[in-house]
C-alpha positions as CSV (number, residue, x, y, z in Angstrom):
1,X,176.7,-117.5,17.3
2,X,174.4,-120.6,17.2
3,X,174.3,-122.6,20.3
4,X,174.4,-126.2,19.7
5,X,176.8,-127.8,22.5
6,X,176.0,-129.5,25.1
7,X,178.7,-130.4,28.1
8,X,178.1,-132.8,31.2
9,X,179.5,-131.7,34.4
10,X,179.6,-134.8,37.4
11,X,176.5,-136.4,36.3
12,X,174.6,-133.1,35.0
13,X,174.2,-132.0,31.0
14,X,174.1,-128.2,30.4
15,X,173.7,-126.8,27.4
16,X,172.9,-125.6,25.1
17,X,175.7,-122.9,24.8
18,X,177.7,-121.4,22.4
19,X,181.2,-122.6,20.5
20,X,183.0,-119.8,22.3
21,X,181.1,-119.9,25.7
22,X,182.5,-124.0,25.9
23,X,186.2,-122.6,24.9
24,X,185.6,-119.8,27.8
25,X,184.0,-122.8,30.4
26,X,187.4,-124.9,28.9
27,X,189.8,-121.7,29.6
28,X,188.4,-120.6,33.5
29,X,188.9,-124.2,34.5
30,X,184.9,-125.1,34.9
31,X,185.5,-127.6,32.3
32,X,188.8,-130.1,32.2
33,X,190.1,-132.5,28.9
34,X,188.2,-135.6,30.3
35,X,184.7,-133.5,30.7
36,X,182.1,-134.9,27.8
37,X,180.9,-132.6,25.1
38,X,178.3,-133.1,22.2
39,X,177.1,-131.1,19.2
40,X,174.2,-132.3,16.8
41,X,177.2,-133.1,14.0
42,X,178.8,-135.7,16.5
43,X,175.8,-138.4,16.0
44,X,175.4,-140.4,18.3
45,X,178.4,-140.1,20.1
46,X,179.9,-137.8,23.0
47,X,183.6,-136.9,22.8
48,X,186.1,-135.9,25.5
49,X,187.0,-132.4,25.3
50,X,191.0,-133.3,24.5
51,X,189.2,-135.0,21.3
52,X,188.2,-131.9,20.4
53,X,191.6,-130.0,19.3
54,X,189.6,-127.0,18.4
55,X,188.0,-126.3,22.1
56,X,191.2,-126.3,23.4
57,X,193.1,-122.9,22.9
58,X,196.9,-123.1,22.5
59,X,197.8,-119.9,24.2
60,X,196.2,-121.6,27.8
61,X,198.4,-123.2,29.3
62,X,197.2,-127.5,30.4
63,X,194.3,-127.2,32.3
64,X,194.8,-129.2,36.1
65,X,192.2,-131.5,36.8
66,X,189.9,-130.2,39.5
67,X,190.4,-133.4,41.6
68,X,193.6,-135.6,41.9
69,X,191.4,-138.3,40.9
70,X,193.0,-141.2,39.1
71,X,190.0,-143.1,39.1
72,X,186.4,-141.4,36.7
73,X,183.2,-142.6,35.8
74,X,180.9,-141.5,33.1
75,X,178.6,-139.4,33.9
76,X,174.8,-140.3,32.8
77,X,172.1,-138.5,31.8
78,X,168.8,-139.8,33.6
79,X,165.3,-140.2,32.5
80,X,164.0,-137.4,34.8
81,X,166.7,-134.5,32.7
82,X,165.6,-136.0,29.1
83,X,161.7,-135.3,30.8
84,X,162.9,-131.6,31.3
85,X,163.9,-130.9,27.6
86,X,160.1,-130.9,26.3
87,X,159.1,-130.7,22.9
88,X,162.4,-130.1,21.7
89,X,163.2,-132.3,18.6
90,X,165.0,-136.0,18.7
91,X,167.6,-135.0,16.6
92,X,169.0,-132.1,18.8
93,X,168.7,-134.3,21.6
94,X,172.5,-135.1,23.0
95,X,172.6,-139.1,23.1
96,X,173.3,-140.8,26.9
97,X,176.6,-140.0,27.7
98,X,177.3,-143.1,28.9
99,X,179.8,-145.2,27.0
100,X,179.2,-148.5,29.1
101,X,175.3,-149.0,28.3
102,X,176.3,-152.2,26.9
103,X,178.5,-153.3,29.6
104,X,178.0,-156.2,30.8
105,X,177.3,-156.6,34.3
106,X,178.3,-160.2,34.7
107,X,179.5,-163.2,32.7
108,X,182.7,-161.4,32.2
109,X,185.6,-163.3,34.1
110,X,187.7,-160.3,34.1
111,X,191.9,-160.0,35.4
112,X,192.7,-161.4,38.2
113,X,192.7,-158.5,41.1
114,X,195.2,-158.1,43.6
115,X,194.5,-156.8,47.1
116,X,197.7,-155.3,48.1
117,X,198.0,-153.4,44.8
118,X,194.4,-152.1,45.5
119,X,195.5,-150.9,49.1
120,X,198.5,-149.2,47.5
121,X,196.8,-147.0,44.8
122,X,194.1,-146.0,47.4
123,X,197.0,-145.1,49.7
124,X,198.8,-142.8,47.6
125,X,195.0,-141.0,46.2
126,X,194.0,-141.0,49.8
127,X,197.1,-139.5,50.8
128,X,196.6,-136.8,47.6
129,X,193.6,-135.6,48.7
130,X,193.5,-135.4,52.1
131,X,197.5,-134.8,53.0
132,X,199.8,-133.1,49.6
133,X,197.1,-130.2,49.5
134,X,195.4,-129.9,52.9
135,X,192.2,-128.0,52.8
136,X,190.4,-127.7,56.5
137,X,187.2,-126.8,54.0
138,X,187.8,-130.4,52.0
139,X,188.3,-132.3,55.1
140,X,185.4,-131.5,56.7
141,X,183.0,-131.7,54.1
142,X,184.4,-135.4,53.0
143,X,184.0,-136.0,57.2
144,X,180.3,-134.9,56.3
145,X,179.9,-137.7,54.1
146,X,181.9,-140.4,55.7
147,X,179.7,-139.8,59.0
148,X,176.9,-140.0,57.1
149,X,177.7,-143.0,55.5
150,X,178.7,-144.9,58.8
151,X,175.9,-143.6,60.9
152,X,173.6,-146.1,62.6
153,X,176.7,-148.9,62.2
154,X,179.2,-147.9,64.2
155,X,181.6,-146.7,62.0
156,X,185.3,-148.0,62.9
157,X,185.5,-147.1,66.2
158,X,182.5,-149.5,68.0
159,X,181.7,-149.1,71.9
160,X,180.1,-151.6,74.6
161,X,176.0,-150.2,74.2
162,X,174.7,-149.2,77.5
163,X,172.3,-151.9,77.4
164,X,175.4,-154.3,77.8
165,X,177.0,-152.5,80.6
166,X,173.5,-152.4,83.1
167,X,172.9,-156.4,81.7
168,X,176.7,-157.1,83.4
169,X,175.6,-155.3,86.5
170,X,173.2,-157.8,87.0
171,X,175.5,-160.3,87.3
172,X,175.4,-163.1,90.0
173,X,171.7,-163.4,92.1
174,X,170.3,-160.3,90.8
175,X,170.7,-161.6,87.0
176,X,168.6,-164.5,88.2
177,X,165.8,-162.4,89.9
178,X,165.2,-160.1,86.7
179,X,165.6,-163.2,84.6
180,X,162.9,-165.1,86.4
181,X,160.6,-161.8,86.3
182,X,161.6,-161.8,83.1
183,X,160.6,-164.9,82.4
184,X,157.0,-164.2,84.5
185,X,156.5,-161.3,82.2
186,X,157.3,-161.9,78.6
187,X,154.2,-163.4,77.6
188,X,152.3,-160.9,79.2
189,X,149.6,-158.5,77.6
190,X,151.3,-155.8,78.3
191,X,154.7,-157.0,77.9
192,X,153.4,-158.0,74.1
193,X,151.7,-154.1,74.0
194,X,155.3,-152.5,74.9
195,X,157.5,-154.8,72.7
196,X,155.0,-153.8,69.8
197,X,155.4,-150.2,70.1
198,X,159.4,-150.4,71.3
199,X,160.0,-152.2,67.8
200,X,157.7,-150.0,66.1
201,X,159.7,-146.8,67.5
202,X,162.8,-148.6,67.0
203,X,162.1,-149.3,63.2
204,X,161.0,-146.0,62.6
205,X,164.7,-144.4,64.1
206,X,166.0,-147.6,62.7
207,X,164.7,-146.4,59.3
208,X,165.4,-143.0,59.1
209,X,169.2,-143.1,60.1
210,X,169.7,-146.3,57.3
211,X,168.0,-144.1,54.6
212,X,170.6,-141.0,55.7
213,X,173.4,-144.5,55.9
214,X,172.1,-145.0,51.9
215,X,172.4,-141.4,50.8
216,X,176.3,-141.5,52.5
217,X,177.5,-144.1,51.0
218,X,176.7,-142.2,47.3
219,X,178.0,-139.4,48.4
220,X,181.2,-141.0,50.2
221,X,182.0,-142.6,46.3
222,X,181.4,-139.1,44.6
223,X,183.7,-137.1,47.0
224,X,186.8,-139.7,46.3
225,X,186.7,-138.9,42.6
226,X,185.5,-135.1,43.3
227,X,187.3,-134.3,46.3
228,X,186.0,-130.6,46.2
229,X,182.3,-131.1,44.9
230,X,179.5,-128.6,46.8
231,X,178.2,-130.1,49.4
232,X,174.4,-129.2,48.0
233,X,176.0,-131.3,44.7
234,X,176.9,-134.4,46.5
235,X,173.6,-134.7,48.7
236,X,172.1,-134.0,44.9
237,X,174.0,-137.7,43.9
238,X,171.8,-140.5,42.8
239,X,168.8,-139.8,45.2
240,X,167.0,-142.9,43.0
241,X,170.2,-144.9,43.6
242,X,170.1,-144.5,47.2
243,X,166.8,-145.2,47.7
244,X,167.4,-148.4,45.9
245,X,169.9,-149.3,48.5
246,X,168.3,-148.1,51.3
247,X,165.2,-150.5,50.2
248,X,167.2,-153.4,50.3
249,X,168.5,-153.0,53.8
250,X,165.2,-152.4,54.9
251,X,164.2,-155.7,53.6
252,X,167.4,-157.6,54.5
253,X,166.8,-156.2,58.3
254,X,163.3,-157.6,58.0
255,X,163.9,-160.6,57.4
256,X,167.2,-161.0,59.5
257,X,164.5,-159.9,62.2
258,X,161.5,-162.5,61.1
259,X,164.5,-165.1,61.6
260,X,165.6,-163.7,64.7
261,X,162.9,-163.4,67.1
262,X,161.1,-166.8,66.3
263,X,165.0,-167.9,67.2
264,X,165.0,-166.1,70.5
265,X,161.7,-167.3,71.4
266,X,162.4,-170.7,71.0
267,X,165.4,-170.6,72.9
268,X,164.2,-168.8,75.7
269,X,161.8,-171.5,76.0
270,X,164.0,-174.7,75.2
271,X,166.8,-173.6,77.2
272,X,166.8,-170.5,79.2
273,X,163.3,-171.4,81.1
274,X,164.6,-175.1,81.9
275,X,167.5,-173.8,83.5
276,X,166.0,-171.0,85.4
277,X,163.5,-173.9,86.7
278,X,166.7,-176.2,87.8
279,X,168.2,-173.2,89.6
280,X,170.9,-172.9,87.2
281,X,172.7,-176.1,88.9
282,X,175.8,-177.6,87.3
283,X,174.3,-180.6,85.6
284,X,171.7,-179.4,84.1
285,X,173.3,-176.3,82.4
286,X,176.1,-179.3,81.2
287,X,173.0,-181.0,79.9
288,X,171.8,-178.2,77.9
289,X,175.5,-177.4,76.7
290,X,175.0,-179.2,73.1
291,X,171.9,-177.5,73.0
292,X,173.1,-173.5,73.9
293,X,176.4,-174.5,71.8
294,X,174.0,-175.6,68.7
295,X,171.2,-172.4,68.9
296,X,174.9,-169.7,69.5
297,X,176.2,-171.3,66.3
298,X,173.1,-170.8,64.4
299,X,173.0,-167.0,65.8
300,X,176.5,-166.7,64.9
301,X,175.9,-168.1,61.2
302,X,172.6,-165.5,60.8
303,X,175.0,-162.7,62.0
304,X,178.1,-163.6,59.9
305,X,175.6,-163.5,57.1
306,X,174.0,-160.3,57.6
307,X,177.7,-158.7,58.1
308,X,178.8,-160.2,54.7
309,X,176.2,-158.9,53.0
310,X,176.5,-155.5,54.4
311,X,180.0,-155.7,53.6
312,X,179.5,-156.7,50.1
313,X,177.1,-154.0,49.3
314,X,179.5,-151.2,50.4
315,X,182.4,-152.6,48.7
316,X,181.0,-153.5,45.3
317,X,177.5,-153.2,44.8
318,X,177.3,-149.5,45.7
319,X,180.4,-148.4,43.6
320,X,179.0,-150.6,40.5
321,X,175.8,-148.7,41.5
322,X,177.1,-145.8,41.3
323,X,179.3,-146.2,37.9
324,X,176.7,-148.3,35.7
325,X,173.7,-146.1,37.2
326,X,172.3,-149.5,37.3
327,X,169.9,-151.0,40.7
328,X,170.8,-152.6,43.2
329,X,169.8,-155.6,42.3
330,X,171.5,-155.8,39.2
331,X,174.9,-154.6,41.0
332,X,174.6,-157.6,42.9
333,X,175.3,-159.5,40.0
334,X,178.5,-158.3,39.7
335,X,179.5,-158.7,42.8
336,X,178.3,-162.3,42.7
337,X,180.1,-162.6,39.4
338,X,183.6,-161.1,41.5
339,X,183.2,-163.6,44.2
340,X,182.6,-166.7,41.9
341,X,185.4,-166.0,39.8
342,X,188.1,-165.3,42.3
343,X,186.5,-166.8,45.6
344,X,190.3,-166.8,46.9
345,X,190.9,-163.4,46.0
346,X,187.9,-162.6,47.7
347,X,189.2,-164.1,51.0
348,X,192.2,-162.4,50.7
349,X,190.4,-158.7,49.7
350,X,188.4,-159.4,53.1
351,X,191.5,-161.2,55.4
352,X,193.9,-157.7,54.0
353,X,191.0,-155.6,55.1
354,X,190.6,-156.8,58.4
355,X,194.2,-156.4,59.1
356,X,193.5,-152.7,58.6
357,X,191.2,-152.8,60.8
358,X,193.3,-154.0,63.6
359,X,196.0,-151.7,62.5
360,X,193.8,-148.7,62.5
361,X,192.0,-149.6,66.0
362,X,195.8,-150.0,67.3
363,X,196.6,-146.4,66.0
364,X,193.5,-145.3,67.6
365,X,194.5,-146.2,70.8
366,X,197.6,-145.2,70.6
367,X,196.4,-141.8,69.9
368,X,193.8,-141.5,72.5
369,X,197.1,-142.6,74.8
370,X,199.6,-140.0,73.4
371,X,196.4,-137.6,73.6
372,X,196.1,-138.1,77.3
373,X,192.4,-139.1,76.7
374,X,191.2,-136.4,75.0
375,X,191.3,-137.8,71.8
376,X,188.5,-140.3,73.4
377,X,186.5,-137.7,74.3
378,X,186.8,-136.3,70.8
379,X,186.1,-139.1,69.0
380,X,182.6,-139.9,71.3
381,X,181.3,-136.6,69.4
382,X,179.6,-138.4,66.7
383,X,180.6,-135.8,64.0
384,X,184.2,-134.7,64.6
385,X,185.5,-138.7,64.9
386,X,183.7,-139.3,61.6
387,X,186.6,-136.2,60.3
388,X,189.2,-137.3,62.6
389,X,188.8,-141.1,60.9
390,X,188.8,-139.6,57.5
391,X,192.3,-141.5,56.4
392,X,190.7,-144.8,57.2
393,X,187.6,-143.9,56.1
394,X,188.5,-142.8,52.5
395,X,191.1,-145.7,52.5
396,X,188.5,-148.2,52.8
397,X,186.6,-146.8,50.0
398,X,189.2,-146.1,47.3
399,X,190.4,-150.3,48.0
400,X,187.5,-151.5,47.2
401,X,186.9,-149.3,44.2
402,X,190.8,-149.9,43.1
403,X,190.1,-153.6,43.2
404,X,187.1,-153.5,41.2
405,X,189.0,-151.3,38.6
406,X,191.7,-154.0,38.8
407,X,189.1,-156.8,38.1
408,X,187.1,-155.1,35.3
409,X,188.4,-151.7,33.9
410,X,184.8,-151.3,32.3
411,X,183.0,-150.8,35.6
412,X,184.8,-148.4,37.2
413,X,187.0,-146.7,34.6
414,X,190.3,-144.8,34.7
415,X,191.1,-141.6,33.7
C-alpha cells in the first residue's frame, strides 16, 4: 500500500507511512483524536485525526488521551526537519502544521481574564496529574524539570546566602575594621585583579546554570500538557527557543550589572567613605540619611525591575514562546500587549500570585514542623525539594498559562 501520510507527534512529523500503519498507530494508542495528520489530497491543510472518520476504526473502543491535558498547542514543523527531507518534491511536502501562522501576536485586545478562574483550572489539572493517577516515575521526571527550571533563582523556598550570615558577624567594631580595610583596599591593583577574575568566574557559573534555567523553563511547559513525555523528548524541546531566552537574560543581567556597580561605586564613595571618616557619629549618618534613603530607593527600583521582568518572561513570554514557536522578542509583545490592555488585571494576576506564595511558604513550614525538621533537611538537597515542591511548582505554571488561554484562546489553545 502506498505511503503517503504524514502524522506529527509533540512537535515532531513522521511519515511517511502507510493508510493502515496510521489506523494501527491510531488503535495501540501512539496516536490520539487531536494528533495532526496530512496526505498529499488534503492541500494545504492538516486535519485532526477525529476529522478523519475513516482512520478511526469502530470496533476500538475511544482512545484516552495520553495526558489529562485540557490545555494543547500545535505542534510545528521547524526549518531544520523541512532541511532533512532533501530533494523530495514540493508537492509531497506536508504544509506547517501550524494553524496559528497568522496569529497575531499583538493588537488583539482579547477577553478580559480572570485570575481566580485561572488558579482554579490549574488546580484541578495540577491535581490530575500529579494526585488522581500517582506515578512515582511522573513525579520525579516533572521534579527534573521544575528543578531545572528554578535552578540558579532560588526556587520557592529562598535561604539567607552565607555571605549574609559572616557580613552579620561582623557586626559592631569589627564591621568597622573590615569596612575601613575595605575601604583601604578597593581601589587597589590587586583588589581590581581579584574582582576581575571573581566576576569573570562568577559569569561563567552565572552562565552556564541560566542556560540549564532556559532549557527548564521549555521543558517545565511541555511536561504540563505531556505529563508522561521521555525525558530525552523533553530536554529535545525547542533547543533554538531556549537559547533565545537564555540570550536575553544574559543581556538583561548585563546591563542590570553595568547599572549596578557604577551605583555601588558611587555610593561607596558619597556616603559610606564620609561616614567611615566621621567615625560613624550620630549626626553625620542623620546628615547623610536623605542621601542613603535616595541611592536604597534607586537600588530598590533597579531590583523591582529586574524581578518584573523575570517574572513576566516566565509567565507569558516563555509559554507564548513555546505555543507560537515565535522569539523572544516577539513574545514580548504579547505580553506587553496583556499588560496594556488589562493593567488592573495584571495587578491582580501578580497580588493573587503572591498570596500563594505566602500560603505555600506557610505550608512549608508547617511541614518542616510536623516533620520534626527533617523535611528541612530534605528540602536543602537541591534535587528532591525541587519534587517535593512539585504542587506549587506546576501550579504556578498551569495559572499563568490558564490566564493566557483566558485572555486569547489563539495563543495557547484548548483541546
Amino acid at each position: 500500500m502506498e505511503k503517503k501520510w504524514f502524522y506529527v507527534v509533540r512537535g515532531d512529523r513522521k511519515g511517511p507511512v502507510s493508510f493502515e500503519e496510521l489506523r494501527q498507530l491510531f488503535r495501540n494508542g501512539a496516536l490520539s483524536q487531536a494528533d495532526l495528520v496530512w496526505q498529499p489530497d488534503f492541500g494545504a491543510e492538516w486535519k485532526k485525526i477525529r476529522d478523519v472518520p475513516a482512520l478511526m476504526d469502530p470496533a476500538v473502543p475511544p482512545l484516552v488521551n495520553r495526558s489529562t491535558a485540557t490545555l494543547s498547542t500545535a505542534p510545528v514543523i521547524t526549518p531544520e526537519m523541512r532541511r532533512s527531507l532533501g530533494e523530495t518534491r514540493g508537492d509531497d511536502i506536508p504544509p506547517d502544521p501550524r494553524a496559528d501562522d497568522t496569529v497575531p501576536l499583538t493588537g488583539e485586545p482579547g477577553e478580559t481574564p480572570r485570575a481566580m478562574q485561572a488558579l482554579t483550572l490549574a488546580w484541578e489539572r495540577m491535581l490530575a496529574i500529579l494526585f488522581r493517577e500517582i506515578s512515582f516515575v511522573r513525579w520525579f521526571g516533572i521534579g527534573f524539570c521544575a528543578w531545572l527550571a528554578t535552578v540558579g533563582s532560588g526556587g520557592h523556598i529562598r535561604v539567607f546566602d552565607s555571605a549574609m550570615r559572616d557580613a552579620s558577624r561582623g557586626a559592631g567594631r569589627g564591621m568597622d575594621k573590615w569596612l575601613e580595610t575595605l575601604d583601604t583596599k578597593l581601589f587597589s591593583h590587586e583588589s581590581i585583579a581579584m574582582g576581575i577574575c571573581f566576576a569573570l568566574t562568577f559569569f561563567a557559573v552565572y552562565a552556564f546554570l541560566t542556560w540549564l534555567r532556559s532549557r527548564g523553563d521549555f521543558m517545565i511547559v511541555h511536561r504540563w500538557y505531556h505529563p508522561d513525555a521521555p525525558l530525552n523528548e523533553t530536554w529535545a524541546i525547542s533547543p533554538r527557543l531556549g537559547r533565545s531566552v537564555w540570550l536575553w537574560r544574559l543581556s538583561v543581567s548585563i546591563c542590570t550589572w553595568l547599572l549596578a556597580i557604577p551605583f555601588f561605586l558611587t555610593f561607596w564613595v558619597q556616603v559610606i567613605r564620609p561616614l567611615l571618616k566621621a567615625g560613624w557619629s550620630g549626626p553625620s549618618a542623620l546628615a547623610m540619611l536623605p542621601s542613603i534613603v535616595g541611592w536604597g530607593s534607586v537600588l530598590v527600583l533597579i531590583t523591582l525591575v529586574y524581578e518584573m521582568l523575570d517574572e513576566l518572561l516566565v509567565d507569558f513570554v516563555i509559554p507564548v514562546m513555546y505555543c507560537q514557536q515565535v522569539s523572544v522578542c516577539s513574545a514580548w509583545r504579547s505580553a506587553f500587549s496583556l499588560c496594556n490592555q488589562h493593567p488592573i488585571g495584571i495587578i491582580g494576576f501578580y497580588l493573587l500570585k503572591l498570596g500563594l506564595r505566602i500560603l505555600s511558604g506557610i505550608a512549608v513550614i508547617l511541614f518542616i514542623m510536623g516533620t520534626l525538621l527533617i523535611g528541612a533537611f530534605l528540602l536543602a538537597i537541591p534535587y528532591l525539594n525541587a519534587v517535593i515542591l512539585l504542587p506549587v511548582t506546576l501550579l504556578f505554571r498551569g495559572y499563568s498559562l490558564y490566564y493566557l488561554s483566558l485572555w486569547r484562546p489563539e495563543l495557547v489553545k484548548e483541546a
